[in-house]
C-alpha positions in Angstrom: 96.1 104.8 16.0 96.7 105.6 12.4 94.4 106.8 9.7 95.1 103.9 7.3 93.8 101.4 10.1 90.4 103.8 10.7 89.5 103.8 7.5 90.2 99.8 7.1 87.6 99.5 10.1 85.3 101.4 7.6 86.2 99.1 4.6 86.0 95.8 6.6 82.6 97.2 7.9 81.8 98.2 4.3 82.4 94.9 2.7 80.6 92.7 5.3 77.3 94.8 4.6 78.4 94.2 0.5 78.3 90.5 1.2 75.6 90.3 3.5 73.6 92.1 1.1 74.8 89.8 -1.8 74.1 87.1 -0.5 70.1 88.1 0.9 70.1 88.8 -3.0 71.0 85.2 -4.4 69.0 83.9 -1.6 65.8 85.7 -2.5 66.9 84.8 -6.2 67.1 88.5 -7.0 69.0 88.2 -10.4 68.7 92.4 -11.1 70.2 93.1 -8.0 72.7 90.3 -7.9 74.1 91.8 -11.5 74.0 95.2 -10.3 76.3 94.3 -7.4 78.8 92.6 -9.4 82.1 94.1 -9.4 81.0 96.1 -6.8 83.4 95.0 -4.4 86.2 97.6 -6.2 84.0 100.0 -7.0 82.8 100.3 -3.3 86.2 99.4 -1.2 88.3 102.1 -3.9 89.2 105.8 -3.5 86.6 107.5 -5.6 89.5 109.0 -7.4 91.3 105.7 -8.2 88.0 104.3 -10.1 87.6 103.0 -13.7 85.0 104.4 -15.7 83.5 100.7 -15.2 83.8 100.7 -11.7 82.4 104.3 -11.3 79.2 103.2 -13.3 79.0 100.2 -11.0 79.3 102.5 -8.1 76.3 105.0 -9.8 74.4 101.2 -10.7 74.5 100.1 -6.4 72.6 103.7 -5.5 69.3 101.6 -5.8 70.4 98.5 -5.7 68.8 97.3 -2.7 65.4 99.1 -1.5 67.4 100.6 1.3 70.3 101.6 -0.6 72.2 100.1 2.1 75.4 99.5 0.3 75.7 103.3 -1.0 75.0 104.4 1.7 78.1 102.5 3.7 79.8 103.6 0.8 79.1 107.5 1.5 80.1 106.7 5.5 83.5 105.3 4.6 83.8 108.4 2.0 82.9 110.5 5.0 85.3 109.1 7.3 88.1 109.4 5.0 87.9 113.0 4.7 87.3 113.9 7.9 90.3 112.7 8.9 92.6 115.2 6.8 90.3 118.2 8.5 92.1 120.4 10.9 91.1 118.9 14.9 88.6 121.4 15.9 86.5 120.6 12.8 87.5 116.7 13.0 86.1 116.6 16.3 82.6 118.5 15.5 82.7 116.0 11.5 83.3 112.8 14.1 80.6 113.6 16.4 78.1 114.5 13.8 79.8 111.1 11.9 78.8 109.3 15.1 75.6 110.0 15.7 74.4 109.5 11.9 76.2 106.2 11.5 74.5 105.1 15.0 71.2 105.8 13.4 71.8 104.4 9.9 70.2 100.8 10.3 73.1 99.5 9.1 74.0 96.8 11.9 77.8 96.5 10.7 77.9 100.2 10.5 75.7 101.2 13.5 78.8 98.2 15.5 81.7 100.1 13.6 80.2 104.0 15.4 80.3 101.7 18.8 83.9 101.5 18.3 84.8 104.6 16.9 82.9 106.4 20.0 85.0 104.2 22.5 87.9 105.2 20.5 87.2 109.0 19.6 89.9 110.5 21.5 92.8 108.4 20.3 91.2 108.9 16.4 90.9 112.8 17.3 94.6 112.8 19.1 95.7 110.8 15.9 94.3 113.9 13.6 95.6 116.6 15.7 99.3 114.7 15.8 99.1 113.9 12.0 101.4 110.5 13.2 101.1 107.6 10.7 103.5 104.2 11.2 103.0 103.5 7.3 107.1 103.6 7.5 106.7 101.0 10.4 104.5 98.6 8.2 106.5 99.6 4.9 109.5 98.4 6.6 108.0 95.1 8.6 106.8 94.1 4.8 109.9 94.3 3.9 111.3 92.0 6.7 108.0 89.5 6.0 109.2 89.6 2.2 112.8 89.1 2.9 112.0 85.9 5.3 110.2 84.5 2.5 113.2 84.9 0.0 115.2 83.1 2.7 113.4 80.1 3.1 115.6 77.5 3.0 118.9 79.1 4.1 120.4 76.3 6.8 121.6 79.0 9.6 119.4 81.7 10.5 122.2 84.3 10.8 122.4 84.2 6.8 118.8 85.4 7.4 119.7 88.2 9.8 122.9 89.3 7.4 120.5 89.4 4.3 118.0 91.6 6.7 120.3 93.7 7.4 121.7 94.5 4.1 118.2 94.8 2.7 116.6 96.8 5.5 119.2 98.5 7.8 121.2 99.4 4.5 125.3 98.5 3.8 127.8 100.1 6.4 130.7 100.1 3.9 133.8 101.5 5.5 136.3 103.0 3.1 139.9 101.4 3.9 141.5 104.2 6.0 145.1 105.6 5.3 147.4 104.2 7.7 149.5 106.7 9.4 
């Protein structure tokens, strides 16, 4: 487990109830409510410090957007998440319980699906908080690999590939010529 791919649960969860609610809108022909939602994608899947002024006053315009405020609401559960996952354990633990049972209870069906996996997960997402582990080396380091295959389409033998891996990931062992005695 690793906090980037909690909160990308969230995010996925987020942007499904975005698009559900999108579409219902252009459906139902609703043109207020279908302007009011556009851009929202970034506003809503963004850290509320990363925002533009734009996307922040898209964010503020989606509050009432649809007569359940369903989408700011999502938004505030991925916000929640996110935070609670920096908190010391003993608090994480009492934030993610709390953070269960309201997201159960929200009427959100792709939120109230994402608590049913976070509850089956809970103590791998409370051991991942208490550990403080994140693999975002592992995945810096396989997207380096993915983006170094690419460059090497076309080489004819695939130890070319593995040489150019290795000098781009695993680093140059250059051996200084050695006095001989």
């Amino acid at each position: 487990m690793d906090g980037f791919h909690i909160v990308s649960w969230m995010i996925g969860a987020l942007d499904k109830v975005r698009k559900r609610l999108w579409n219902q809108a252009r459906r139902d022909g609703d043109e207020n409510a279908t302007k009011r939602m556009r851009g929202a994608k970034h506003a809503v899947l963004k850290n509320p410090g990363d925002l533009t002024d734009r996307q922040s006053a898209t964010l503020d315009g989606i509050r009432n957007t649809d007569p359940k405020g369903q989408i700011y609401r999502a938004w505030q559960f991925k916000e929640l998440l996110r935070t609670l996952l920096k908190h010391p354990v003993e608090q994480a633990r009492g934030e993610l319980n709390h953070w269960v049972f309201r997201a159960s209870h929200s009427r959100i069906p792709e939120i109230v699906e994402l608590a049913k996996k976070i509850r089956r997960r809970r103590p791998d997402i409370l051991r991942t908080i208490q550990l403080g582990y994140s693999n975002a080396r592992l995945e810096a380091s396989d997207n380096r690999i993915k983006a170094t295959i690419r460059m090497a389409h076309g080489f004819h033998h695939v130890t070319n590939l593995i040489a150019l891996i290795m000098l781009r990931c695993g680093g140059p062992d250059i051996r200084l010529p050695q006095p001989r005695t």
